[in-house]
N, CA, C and O atoms as a GROMACS GRO file, in nm:
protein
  320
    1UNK      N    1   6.165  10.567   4.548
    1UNK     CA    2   6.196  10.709   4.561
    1UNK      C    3   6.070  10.787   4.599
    1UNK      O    4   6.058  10.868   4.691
    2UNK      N    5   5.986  10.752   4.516
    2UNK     CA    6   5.834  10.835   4.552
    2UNK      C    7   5.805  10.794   4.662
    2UNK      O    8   5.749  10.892   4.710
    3UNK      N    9   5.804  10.678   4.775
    3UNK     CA   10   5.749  10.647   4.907
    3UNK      C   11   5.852  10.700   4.975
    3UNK      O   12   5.820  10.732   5.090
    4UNK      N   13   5.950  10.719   4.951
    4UNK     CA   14   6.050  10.800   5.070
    4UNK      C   15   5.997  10.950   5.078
    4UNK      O   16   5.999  11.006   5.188
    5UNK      N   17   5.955  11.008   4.980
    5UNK     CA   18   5.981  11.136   4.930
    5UNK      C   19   5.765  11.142   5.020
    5UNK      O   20   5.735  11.238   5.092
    6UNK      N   21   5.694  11.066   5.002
    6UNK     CA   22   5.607  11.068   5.042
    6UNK      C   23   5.619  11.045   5.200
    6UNK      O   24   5.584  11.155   5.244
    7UNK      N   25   5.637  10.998   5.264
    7UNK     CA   26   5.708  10.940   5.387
    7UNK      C   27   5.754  11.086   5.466
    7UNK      O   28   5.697  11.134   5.564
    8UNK      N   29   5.851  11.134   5.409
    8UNK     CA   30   5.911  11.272   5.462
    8UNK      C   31   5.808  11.358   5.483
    8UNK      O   32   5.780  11.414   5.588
    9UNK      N   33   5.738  11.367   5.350
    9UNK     CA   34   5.649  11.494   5.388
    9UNK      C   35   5.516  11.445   5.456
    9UNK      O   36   5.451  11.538   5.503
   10UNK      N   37   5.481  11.369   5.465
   10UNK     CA   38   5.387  11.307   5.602
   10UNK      C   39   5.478  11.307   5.714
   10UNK      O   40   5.427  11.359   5.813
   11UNK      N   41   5.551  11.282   5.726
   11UNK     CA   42   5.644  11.308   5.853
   11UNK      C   43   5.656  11.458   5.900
   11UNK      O   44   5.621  11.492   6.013
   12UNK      N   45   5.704  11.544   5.810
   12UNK     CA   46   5.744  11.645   5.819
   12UNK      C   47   5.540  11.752   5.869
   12UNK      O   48   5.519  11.835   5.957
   13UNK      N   49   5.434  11.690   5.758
   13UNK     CA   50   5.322  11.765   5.812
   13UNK      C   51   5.278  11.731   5.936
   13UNK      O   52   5.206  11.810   5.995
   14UNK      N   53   5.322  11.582   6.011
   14UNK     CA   54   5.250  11.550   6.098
   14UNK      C   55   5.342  11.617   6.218
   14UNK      O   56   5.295  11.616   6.332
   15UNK      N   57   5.479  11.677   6.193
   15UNK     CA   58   5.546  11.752   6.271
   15UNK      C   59   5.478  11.905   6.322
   15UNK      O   60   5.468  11.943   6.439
   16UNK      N   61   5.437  11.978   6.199
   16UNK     CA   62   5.408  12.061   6.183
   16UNK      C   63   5.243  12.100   6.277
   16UNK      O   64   5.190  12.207   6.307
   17UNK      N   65   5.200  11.940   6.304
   17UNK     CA   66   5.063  11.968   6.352
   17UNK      C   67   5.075  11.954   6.499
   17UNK      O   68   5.020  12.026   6.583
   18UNK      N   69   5.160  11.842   6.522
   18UNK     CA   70   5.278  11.850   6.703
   18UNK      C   71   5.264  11.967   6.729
   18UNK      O   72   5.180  12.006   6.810
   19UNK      N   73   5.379  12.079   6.637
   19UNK     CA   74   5.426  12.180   6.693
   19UNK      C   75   5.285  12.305   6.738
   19UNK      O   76   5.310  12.386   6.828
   20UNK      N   77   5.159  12.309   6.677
   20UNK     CA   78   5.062  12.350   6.683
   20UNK      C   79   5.001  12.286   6.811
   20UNK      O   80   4.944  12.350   6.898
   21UNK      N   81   5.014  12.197   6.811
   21UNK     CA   82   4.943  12.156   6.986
   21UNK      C   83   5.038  12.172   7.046
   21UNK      O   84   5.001  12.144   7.160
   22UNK      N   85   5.188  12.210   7.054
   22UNK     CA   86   5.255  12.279   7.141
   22UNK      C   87   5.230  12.400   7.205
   22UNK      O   88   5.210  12.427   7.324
   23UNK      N   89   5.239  12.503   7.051
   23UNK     CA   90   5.162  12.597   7.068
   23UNK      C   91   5.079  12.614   7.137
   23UNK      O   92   5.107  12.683   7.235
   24UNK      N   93   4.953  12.567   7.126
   24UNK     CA   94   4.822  12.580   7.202
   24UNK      C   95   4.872  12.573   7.349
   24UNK      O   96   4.867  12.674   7.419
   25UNK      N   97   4.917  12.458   7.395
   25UNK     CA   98   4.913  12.483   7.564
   25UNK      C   99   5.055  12.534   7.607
   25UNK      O  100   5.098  12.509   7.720
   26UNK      N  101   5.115  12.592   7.533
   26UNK     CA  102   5.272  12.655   7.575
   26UNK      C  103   5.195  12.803   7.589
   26UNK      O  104   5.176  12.898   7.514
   27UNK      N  105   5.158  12.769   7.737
   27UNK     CA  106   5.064  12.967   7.814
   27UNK      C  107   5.178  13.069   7.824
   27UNK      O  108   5.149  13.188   7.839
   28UNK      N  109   5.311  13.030   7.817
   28UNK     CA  110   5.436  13.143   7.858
   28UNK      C  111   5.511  13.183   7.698
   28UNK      O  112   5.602  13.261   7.670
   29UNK      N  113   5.445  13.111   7.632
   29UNK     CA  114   5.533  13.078   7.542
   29UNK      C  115   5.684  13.123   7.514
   29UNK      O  116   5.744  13.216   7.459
   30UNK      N  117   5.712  13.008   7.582
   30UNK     CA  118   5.843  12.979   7.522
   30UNK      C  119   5.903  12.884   7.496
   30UNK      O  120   6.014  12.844   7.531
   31UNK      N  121   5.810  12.836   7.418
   31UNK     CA  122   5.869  12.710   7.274
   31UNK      C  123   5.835  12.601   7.334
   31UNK      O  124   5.772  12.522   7.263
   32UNK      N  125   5.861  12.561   7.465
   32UNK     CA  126   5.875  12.470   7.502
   32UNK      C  127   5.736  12.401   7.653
   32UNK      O  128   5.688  12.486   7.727
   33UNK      N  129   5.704  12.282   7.668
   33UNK     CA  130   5.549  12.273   7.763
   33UNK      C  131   5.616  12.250   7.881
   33UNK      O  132   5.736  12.226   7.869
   34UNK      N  133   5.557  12.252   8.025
   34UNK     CA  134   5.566  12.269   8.106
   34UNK      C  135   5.491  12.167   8.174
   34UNK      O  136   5.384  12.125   8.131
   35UNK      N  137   5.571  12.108   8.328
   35UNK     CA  138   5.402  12.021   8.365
   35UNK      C  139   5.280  12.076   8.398
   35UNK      O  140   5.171  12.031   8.364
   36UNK      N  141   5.303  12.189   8.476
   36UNK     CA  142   5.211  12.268   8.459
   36UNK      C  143   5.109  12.331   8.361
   36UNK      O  144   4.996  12.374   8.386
   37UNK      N  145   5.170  12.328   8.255
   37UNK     CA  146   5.083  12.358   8.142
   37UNK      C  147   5.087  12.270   8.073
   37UNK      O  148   5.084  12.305   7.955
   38UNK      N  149   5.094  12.137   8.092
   38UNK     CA  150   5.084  12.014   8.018
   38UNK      C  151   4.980  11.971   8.116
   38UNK      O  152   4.902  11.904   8.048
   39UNK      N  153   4.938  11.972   8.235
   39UNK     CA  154   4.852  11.865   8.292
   39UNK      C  155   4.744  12.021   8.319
   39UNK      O  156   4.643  11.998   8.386
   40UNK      N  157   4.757  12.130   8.284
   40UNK     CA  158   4.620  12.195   8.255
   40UNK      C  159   4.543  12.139   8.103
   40UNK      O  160   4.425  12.107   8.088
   41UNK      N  161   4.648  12.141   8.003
   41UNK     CA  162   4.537  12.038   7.888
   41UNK      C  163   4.507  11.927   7.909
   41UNK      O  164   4.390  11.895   7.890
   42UNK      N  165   4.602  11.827   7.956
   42UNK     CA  166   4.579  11.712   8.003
   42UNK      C  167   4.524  11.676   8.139
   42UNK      O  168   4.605  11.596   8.188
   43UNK      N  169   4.429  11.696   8.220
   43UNK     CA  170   4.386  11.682   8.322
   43UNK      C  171   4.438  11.552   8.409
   43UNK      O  172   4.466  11.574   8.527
   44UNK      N  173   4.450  11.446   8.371
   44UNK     CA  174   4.502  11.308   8.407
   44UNK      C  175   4.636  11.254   8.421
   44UNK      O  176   4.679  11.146   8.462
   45UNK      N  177   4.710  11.398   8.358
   45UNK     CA  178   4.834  11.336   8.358
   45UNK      C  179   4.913  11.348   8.500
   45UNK      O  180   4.898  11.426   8.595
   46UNK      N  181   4.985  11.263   8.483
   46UNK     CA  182   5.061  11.233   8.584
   46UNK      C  183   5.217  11.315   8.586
   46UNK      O  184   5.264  11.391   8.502
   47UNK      N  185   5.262  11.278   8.689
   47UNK     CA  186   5.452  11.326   8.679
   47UNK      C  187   5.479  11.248   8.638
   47UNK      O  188   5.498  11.283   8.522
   48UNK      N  189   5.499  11.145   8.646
   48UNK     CA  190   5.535  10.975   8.609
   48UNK      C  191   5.502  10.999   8.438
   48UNK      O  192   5.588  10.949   8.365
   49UNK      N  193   5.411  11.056   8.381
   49UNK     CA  194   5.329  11.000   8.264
   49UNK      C  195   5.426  11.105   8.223
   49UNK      O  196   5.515  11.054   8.154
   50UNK      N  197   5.446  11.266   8.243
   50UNK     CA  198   5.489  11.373   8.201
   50UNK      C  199   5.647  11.339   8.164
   50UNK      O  200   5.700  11.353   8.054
   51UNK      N  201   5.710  11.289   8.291
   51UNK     CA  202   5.886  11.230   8.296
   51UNK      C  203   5.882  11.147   8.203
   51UNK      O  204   5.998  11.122   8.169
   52UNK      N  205   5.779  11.069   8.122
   52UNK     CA  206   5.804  10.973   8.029
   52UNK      C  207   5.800  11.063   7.918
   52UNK      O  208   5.907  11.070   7.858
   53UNK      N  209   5.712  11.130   7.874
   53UNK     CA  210   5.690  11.214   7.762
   53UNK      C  211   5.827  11.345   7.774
   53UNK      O  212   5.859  11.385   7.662
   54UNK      N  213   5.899  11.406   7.882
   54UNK     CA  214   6.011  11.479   7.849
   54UNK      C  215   6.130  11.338   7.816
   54UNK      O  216   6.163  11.280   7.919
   55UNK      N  217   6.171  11.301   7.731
   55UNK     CA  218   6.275  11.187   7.727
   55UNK      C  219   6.412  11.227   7.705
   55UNK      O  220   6.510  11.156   7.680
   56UNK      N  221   6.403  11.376   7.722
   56UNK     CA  222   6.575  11.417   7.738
   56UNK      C  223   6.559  11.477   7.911
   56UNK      O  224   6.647  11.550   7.957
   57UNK      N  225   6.479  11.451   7.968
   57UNK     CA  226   6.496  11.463   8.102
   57UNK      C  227   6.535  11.636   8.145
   57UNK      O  228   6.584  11.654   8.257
   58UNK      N  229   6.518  11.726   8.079
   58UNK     CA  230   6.536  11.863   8.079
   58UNK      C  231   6.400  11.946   8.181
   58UNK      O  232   6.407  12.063   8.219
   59UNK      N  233   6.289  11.854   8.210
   59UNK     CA  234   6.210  11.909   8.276
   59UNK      C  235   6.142  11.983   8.177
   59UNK      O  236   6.089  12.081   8.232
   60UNK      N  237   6.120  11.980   8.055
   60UNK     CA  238   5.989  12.044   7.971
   60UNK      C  239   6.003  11.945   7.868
   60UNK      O  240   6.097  11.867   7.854
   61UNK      N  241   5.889  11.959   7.792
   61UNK     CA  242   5.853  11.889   7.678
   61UNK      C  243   5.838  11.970   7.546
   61UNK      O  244   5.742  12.045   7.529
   62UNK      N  245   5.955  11.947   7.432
   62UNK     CA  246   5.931  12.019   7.340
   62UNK      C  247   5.832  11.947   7.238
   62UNK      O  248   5.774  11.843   7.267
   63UNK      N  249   5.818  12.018   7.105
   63UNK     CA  250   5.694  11.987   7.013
   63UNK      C  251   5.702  11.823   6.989
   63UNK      O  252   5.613  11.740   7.010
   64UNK      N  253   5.864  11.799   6.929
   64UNK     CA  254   5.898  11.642   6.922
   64UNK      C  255   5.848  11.557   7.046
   64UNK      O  256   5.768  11.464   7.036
   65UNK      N  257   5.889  11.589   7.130
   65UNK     CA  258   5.875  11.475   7.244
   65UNK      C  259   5.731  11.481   7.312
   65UNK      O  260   5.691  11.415   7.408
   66UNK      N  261   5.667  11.571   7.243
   66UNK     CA  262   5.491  11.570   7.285
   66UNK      C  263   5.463  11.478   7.140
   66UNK      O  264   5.395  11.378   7.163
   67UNK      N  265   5.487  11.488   7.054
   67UNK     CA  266   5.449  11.407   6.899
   67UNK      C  267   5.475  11.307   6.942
   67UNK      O  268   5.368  11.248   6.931
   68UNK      N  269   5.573  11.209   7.007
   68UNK     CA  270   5.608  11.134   7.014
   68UNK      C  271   5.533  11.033   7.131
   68UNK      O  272   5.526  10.910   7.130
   69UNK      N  273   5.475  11.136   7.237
   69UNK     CA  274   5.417  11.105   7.308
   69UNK      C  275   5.292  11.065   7.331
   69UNK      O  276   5.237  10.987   7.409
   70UNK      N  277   5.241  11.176   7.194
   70UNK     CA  278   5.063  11.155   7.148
   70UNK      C  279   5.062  10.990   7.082
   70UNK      O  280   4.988  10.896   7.112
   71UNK      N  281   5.184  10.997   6.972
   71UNK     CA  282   5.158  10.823   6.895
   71UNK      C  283   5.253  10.711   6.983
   71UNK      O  284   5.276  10.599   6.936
   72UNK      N  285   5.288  10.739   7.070
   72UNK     CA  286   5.323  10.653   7.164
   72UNK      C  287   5.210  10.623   7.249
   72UNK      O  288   5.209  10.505   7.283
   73UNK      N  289   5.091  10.709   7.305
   73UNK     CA  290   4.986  10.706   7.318
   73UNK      C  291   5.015  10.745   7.507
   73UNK      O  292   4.949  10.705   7.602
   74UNK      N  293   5.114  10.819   7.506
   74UNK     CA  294   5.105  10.872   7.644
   74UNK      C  295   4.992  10.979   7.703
   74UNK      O  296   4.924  10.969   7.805
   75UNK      N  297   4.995  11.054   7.633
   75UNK     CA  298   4.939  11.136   7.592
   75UNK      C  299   4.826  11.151   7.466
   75UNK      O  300   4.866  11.139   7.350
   76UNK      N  301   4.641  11.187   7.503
   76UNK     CA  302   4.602  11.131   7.418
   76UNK      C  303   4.617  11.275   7.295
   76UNK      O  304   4.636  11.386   7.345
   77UNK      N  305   4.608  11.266   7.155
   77UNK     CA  306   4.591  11.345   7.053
   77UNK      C  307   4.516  11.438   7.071
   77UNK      O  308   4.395  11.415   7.078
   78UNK      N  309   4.574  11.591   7.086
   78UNK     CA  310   4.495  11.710   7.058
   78UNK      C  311   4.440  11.769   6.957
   78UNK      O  312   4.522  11.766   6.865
   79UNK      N  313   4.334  11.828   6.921
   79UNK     CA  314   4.333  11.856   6.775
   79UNK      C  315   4.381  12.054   6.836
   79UNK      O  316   4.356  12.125   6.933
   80UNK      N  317   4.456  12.066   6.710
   80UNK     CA  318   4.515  12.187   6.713
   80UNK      C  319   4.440  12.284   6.800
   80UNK      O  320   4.481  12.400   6.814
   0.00000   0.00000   0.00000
């Protein structure tokens, strides 16, 4: 019970720190990254690299699918 309950809320803070490097390079803000404002923080990235990191294919990248992308290691880790 205590490692689930620990588990969540490491899950849930390491969400919370995603959504903060969303923040940071979301320049229009509106909620959501852009390639354009994804390959101004990321200098190297690619379309190819970006289309992998949006994985609902919507053409932006929200906080999840950049988190997912940093420990997938598409994308390297921003600090806030």
């Amino acid at each position: 019970m205590k490692t689930g309950i620990l588990a969540t809320t490491c899950a849930l803070l390491a969400t919370a720190s995603f959504a903060a490097t969303t923040d940071a390079i979301d320049t229009d803000g509106d909620g959501v990254v852009s390639f354009v404002e994804m390959s101004a923080a990321y200098p190297d990235l690619t379309e190819d690299i970006f289309n992998a990191v949006d994985t609902n294919g919507d053409g932006v990248v929200d906080a999840e699918e950049l988190a997912a992308g940093e420990q997938g290691g598409l994308v390297p880790a921003k600090s806030g």
